[in-house]
C-alpha positions as CSV (number, residue, x, y, z in Angstrom):
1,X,41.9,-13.9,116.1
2,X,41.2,-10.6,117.7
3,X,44.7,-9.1,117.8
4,X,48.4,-10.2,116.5
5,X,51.1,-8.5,117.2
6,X,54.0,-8.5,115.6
7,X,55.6,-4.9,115.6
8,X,58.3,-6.0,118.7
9,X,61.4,-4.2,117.4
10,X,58.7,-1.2,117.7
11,X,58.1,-1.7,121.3
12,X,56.9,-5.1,123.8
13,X,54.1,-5.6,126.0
14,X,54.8,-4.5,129.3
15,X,55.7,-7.7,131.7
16,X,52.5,-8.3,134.3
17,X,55.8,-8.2,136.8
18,X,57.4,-5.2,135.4
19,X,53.9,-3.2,135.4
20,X,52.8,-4.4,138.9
21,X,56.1,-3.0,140.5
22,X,56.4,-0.2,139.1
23,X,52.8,0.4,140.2
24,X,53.6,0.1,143.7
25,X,56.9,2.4,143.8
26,X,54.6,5.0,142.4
27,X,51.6,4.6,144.6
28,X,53.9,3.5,147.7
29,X,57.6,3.5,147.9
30,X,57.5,7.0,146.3
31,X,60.5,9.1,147.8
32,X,63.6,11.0,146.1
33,X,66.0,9.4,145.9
34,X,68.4,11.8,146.5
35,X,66.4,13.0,149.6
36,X,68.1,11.7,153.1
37,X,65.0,10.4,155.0
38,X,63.4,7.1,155.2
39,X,61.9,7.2,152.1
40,X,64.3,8.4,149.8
41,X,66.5,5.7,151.4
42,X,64.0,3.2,150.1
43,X,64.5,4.8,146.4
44,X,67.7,4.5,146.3
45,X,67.6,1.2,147.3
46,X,65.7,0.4,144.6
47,X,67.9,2.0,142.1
48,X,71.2,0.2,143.7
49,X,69.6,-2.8,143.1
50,X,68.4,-2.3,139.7
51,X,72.4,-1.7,138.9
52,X,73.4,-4.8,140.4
53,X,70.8,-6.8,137.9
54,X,71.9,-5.0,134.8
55,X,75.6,-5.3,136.0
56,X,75.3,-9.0,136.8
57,X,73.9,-9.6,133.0
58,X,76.9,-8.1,131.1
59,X,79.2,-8.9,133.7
60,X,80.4,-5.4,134.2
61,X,80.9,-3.3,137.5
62,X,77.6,-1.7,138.9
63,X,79.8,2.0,138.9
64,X,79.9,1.4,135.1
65,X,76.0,1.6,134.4
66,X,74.9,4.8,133.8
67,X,70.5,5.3,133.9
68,X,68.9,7.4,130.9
69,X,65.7,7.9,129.2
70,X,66.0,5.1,126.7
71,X,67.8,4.7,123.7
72,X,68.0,7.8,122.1
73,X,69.8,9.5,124.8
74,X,72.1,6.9,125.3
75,X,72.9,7.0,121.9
76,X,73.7,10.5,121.9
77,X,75.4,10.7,125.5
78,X,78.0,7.9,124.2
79,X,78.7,9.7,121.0
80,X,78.9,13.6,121.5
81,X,79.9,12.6,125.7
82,X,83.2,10.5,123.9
83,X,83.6,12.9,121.3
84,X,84.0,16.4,123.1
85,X,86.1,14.5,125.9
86,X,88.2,13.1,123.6
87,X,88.5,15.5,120.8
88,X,92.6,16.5,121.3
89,X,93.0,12.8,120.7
90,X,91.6,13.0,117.1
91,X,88.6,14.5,115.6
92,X,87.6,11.2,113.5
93,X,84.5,9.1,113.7
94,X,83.4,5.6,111.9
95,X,79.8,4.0,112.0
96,X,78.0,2.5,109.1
97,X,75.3,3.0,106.9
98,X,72.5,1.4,108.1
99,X,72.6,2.8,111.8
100,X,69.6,4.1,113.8
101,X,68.9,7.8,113.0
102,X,70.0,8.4,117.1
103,X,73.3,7.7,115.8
104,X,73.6,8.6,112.3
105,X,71.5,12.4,113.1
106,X,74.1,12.7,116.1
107,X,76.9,11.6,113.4
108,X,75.3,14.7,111.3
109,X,75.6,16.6,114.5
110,X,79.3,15.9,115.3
111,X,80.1,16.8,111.8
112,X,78.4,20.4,111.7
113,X,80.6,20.6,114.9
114,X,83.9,19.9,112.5
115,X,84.4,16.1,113.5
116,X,84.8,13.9,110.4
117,X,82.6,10.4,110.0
118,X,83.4,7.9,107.5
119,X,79.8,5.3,106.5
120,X,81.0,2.0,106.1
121,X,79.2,0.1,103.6
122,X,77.5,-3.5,103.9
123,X,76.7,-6.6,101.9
124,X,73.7,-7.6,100.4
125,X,72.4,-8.9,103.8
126,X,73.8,-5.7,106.0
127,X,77.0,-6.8,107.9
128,X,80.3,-4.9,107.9
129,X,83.2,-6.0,105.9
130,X,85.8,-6.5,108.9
131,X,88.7,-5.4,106.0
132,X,86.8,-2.0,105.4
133,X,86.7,-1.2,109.1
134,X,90.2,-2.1,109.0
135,X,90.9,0.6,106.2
136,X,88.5,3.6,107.5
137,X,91.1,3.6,110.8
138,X,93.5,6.0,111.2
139,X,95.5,7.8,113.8
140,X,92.9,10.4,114.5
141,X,90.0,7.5,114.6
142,X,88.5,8.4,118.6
143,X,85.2,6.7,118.3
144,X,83.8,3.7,115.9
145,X,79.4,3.1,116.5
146,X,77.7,-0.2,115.0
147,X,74.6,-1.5,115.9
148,X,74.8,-4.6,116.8
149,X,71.2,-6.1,115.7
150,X,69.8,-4.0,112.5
151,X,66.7,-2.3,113.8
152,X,64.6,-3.3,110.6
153,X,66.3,-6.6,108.8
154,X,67.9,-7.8,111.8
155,X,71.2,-8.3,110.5
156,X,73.9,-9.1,113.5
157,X,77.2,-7.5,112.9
158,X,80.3,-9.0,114.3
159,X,81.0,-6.7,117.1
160,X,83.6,-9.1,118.9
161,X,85.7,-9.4,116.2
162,X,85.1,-5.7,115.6
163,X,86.0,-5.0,119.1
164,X,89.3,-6.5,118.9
165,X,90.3,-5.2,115.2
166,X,89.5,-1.8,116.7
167,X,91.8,-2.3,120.0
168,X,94.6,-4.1,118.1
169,X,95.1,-0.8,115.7
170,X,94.4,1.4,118.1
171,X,93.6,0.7,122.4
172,X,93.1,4.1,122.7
173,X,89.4,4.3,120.3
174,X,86.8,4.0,122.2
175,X,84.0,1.4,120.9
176,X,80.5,1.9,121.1
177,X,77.5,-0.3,120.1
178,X,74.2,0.4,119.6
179,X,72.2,-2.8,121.5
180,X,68.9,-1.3,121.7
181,X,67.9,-4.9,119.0
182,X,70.3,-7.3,120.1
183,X,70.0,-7.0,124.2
184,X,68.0,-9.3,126.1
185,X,68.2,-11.3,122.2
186,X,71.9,-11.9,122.6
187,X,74.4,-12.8,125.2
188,X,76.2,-9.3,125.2
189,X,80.0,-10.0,127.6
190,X,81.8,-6.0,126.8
191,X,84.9,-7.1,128.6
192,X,85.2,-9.7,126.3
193,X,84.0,-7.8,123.3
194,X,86.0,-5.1,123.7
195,X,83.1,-2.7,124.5
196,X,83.4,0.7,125.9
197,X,79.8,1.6,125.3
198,X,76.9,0.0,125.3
199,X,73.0,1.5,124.7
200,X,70.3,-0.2,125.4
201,X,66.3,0.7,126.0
202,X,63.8,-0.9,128.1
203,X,61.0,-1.0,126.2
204,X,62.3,-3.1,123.8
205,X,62.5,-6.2,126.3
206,X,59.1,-6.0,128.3
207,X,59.9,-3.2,130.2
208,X,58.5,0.4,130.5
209,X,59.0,3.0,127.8
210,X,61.1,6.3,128.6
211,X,63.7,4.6,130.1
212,X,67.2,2.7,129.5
213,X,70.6,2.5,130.3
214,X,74.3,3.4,129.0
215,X,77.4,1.0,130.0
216,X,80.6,3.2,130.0
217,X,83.6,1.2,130.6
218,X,85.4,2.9,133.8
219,X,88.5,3.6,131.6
220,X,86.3,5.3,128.6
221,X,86.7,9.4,128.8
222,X,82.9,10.8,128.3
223,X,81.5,13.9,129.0
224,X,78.3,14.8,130.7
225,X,75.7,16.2,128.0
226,X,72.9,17.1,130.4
227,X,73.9,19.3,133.7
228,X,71.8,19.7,136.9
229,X,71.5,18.6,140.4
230,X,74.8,16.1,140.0
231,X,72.4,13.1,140.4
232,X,74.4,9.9,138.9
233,X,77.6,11.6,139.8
234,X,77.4,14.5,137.7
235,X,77.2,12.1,134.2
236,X,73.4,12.7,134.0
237,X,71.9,15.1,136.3
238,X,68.3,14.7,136.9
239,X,66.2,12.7,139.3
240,X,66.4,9.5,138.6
241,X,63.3,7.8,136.9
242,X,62.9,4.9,140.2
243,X,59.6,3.4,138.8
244,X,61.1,3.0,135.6
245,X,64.7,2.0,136.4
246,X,63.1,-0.9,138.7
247,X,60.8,-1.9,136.0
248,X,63.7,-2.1,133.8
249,X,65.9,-4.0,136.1
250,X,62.7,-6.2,136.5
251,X,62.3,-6.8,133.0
252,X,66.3,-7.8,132.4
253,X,65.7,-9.9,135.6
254,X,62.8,-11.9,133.8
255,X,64.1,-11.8,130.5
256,X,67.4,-13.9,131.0
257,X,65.7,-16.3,133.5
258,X,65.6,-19.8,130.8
259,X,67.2,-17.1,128.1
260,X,68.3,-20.0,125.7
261,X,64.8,-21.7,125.7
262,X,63.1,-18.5,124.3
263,X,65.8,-17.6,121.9
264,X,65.7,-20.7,120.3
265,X,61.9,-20.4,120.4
266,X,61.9,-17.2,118.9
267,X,64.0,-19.2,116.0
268,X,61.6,-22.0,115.5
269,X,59.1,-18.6,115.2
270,X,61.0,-16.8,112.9
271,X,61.9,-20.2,110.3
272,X,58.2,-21.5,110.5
273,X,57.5,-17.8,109.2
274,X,59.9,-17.2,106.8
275,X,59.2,-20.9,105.5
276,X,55.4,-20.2,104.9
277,X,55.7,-16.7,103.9
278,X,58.1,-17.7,100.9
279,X,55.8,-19.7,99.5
280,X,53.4,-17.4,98.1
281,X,54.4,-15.5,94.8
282,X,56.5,-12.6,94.6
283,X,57.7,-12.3,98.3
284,X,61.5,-11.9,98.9
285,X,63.6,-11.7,102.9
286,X,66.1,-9.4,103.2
287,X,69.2,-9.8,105.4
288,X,70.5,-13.1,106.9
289,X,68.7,-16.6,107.2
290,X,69.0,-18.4,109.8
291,X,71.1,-18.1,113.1
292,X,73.0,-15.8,111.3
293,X,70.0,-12.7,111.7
294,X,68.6,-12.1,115.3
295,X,66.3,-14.2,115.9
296,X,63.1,-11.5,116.2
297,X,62.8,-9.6,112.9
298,X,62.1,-10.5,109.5
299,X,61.9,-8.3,106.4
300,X,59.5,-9.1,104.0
301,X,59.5,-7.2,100.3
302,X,56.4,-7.7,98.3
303,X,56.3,-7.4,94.6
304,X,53.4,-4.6,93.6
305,X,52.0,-4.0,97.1
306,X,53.4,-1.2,98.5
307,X,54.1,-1.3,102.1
308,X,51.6,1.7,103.6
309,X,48.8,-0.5,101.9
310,X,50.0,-3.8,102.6
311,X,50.2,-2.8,106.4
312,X,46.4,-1.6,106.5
313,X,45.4,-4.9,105.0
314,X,47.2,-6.9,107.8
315,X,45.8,-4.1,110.9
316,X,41.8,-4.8,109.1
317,X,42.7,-8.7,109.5
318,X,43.9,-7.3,113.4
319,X,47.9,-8.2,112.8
320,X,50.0,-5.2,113.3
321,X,53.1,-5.1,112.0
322,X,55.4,-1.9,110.8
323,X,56.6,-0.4,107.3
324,X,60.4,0.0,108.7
325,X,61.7,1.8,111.5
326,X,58.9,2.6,114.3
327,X,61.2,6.2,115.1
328,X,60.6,7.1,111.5
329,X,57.7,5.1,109.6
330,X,55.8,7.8,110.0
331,X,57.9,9.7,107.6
332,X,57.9,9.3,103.5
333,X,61.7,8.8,103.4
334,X,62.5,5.5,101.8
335,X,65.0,3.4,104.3
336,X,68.7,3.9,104.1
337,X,69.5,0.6,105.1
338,X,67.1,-1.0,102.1
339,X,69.1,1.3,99.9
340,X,72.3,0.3,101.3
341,X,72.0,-3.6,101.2
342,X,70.9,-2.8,97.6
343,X,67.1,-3.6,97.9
344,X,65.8,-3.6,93.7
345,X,63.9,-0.2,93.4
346,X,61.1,-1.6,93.1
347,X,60.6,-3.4,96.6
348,X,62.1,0.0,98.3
349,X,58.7,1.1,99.1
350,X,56.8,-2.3,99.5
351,X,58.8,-3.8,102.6
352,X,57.1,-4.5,105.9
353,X,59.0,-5.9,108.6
354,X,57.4,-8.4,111.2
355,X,59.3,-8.6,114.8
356,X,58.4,-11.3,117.4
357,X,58.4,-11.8,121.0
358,X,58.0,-14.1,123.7
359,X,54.2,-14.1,123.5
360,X,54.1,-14.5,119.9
361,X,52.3,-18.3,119.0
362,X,52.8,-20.5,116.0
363,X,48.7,-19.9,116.0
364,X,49.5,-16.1,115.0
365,X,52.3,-16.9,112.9
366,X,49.9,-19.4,110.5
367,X,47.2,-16.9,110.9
368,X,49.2,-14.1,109.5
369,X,50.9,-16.1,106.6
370,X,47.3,-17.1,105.7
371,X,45.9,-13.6,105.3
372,X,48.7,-12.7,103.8
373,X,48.4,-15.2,101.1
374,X,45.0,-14.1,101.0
375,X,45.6,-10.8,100.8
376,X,48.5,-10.2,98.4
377,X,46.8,-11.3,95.6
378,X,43.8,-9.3,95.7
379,X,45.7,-6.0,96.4
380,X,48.1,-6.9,93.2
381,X,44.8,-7.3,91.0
382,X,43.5,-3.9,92.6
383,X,47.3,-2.2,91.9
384,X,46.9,-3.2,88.3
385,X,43.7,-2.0,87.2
C-alpha cells in the first residue's frame, strides 16, 4: 500500500465537496460580508446558511452559534469570555486532568489572573467520577470544562449526567465542553445536556483547517476576547472566514447524512483493530473497550519500543499515525493524561495512538497490524543489544 492514514484525531482529509466549494467562494462569490452591495450580500448569505446547518445539528438557535478560528479559540473564548463576565458571581473553576492544553494552558491563565481551578482525577480508563465533581462544587463554582471525547485514548465522559449534576447544585454555573473529538462522532443535543458551551473545529470532521465554531447558550454571560470592526455582533470582531465557514457547514452537512452507518463502521474498524493488534506480544490499549470509547481512537502501548521510533517504522511501511496529542507531539513532555489514568512508567514513552475515519478500509487496518507484528519484534531485538 502506498499510504495509510491513520492520524484522524490529528486532522481529516478535506471532503472533495467541502474543497470544491470553498474553491469557488474564493475564486467567485468573493465579497465582504459585511460590505452592502451585491456581493457582500451573497457572503453573507453564505454565512446565514452555514448557521442554520450547524444550528439544525445540535438543535440550538442559529443566534447561538458563534464562528472562530477552530478549536483553540473557542476553547479560550468560552473560558476567559465566561470567566471575566462572570467573575462577581465566584472566582472558581473545575476541569479535569486530562483536558486539551487549549483548556488546561487557559486554566493556567485564569489562575495567574487569581481565579482558582480544581483537576478532577479519572480512572484507569480516563472518565470522571460523577461523586468527585459532585465534591469539587461550591458556591463560588462559575465555570466547570470537560472534554467530552479524550483527544488521545478516546475516553467519553458522561457529560449529560454531568450537565444535570452541575445545574441541580447550582443553575447559575455555566457548563462548557470541549467537542473538538466527540462532534460529528456523537449525537451532541446541549439543551438536553445541559450545555452552555460547546467548541468544536472543522478540521477534525472533513472540513477545512483554521476554522470552527463556539455554541453559547443565549442565557450564558460571556465576554468578547477579541475587539474590532463588531462583526458577529461584537462577540468576535473580525471578518468572517466565508470560504471556511461554508466548508465547515458543508462538512457537518455531509457528515451527519447516514451518521449511524459510519459510526457503527468506524466501530467494526476500531474492534477488528484492537482484536488483531492484541495479539502480538507485549501490546496493551488504554481507555475504554468497546462502545464505551469513541469510536475513532485507539491507544496502543508497546513494551520496549518507544513511541518516536515505533512511529518511523510505521511512516517507512507508509502508515502514519501520531505519538499523542498532534498540538504537542512535537514536544518531549510525556502526556498528562497517560500519567493520569496511571499508564506503568514504562509504556509512558512507548504509546502511539491510531485515529480512524470514514475513508479508513479493513485493507489498511490488516495491513498495519501486519507490519506492526512485523515490526515490533525486530525493533525489541535492536533495543536490547
Amino acid at each position: 500500500m502506498n499510504e495509510v492514514y491513520l492520524d484522524n484525531s490529528a486532522t481529516t482529509k478535506c471532503l472533495p465537496e467541502v474543497a470544491a466549494l470553498m474553491t469557488h467562494i474564493m475564486c467567485e462569490d468573493y465579497g465582504n460580508p459585511s460590505s452592502m452591495h451585491k456581493k457582500g450580500v451573497g457572503a453573507e448569505q453564505y454565512v446565514r446558511f452555514s448557521k442554520e446547518i450547524i444550528a439544525k445539528s445540535l438543535k440550538v438557535q442559529e443566534k447561538e452559534i458563534l464562528f472562530t478560528s477552530g478549536g483553540t479559540e473557542s476553547d479560550n473564548i468560552a473560558l476567559i469570555g465566561s470567566a471575566y463576565a462572570n467573575c462577581r458571581a465566584g472566582r472558581h473553576i473545575i476541569t479535569t486532568r486530562i483536558e486539551h492544553p487549549a483548556v488546561l494552558q487557559t486554566c493556567a491563565y485564569l489562575e495567574e489572573q487569581g481565579f482558582e481551578v480544581t483537576y478532577l482525577p479519572v480512572d484507569a480508563n480516563g472518565v470522571i467520577r460523577l461523586s468527585d465533581l459532585e465534591r469539587a462544587m461550591t458556591r463560588g463554582t462559575i465555570l466547570v470544562s470537560i472534554m467530552h471525547v479524550n483527544n488521545e485514548i478516546g475516553s467519553i465522559q458522561p457529560v449529560a449526567e454531568a450537565g444535570a449534576l452541575i445545574k441541580r447544585l447550582n443553575p447559575n454555573t455555566l457548563f462548557h465542553v470541549d467537542a473538538i473529538q466527540s462532534y460529528g462522532k456523537c449525537r451532541i443535543y446541549p439543551k438536553r445536556m445541559n450545555i452552555d458551551l460547546l467548541s468544536v473545529s472543522a478540521h477534525k470532521i472533513h472540513g477545512p483547517k483554521g476554522v470552527g465554531f463556539l455554541y453559547i447558550n443565549e442565557k450564558a454571560k460571556v465576554r468578547p476576547i477579541m475587539f474590532g470592526g463588531g462583526q458577529q455582533k461584537g462577540m468576535r470582531s473580525g471578518t468572517e472566514n466565508v470560504p471556511g465557514i461554508a466548508g465547515m457547514a458543508k462538512a457537518v452537512e455531509l457528515i451527519y447524512n447516514d451518521f449511524e452507518p459510519k459510526i457503527h463502521y468506524l466501530y467494526q474498524l476500531r474492534e477488528r483493530f484492537i482484536q488483531g493488534v492484541t495479539k502480538i506480544d507485549g501490546i496493551k490499549i488504554n481507555g475504554c473497550q468497546g462502545t464505551e470509547g469513541a469510536p475513532h481512537i485507539v491507544s496502543v502501548s508497546i513494551q520496549g519500543v518507544r513511541s518516536e521510533v515505533m512511529l518511523h517504522a510505521l511512516e517507512d511501511k507508509g502508515i502514519y499515525v501520531s505519538a499523542g496529542s498532534a498540538c504537542s507531539s512535537n514536544k518531549p513532555a510525556i502526556s498528562a493524561t497517560l500519567k493520569a489514568i496511571g499508564v506503568e512508567k514504562q509504556f509512558l514513552d512507548s504509546t502511539i495512538r491510531f485515529s480512524f475515519s470514514m475513508f479508513t478500509t479493513e485493507e489498511e487496518i490488516d495491513y498495519t497490524i501486519k507490519c506492526m507484528g512485523e515490526l515490533i519484534p525486530m525493533l525489541r531485538h535492536y533495543t536490547r543489544h
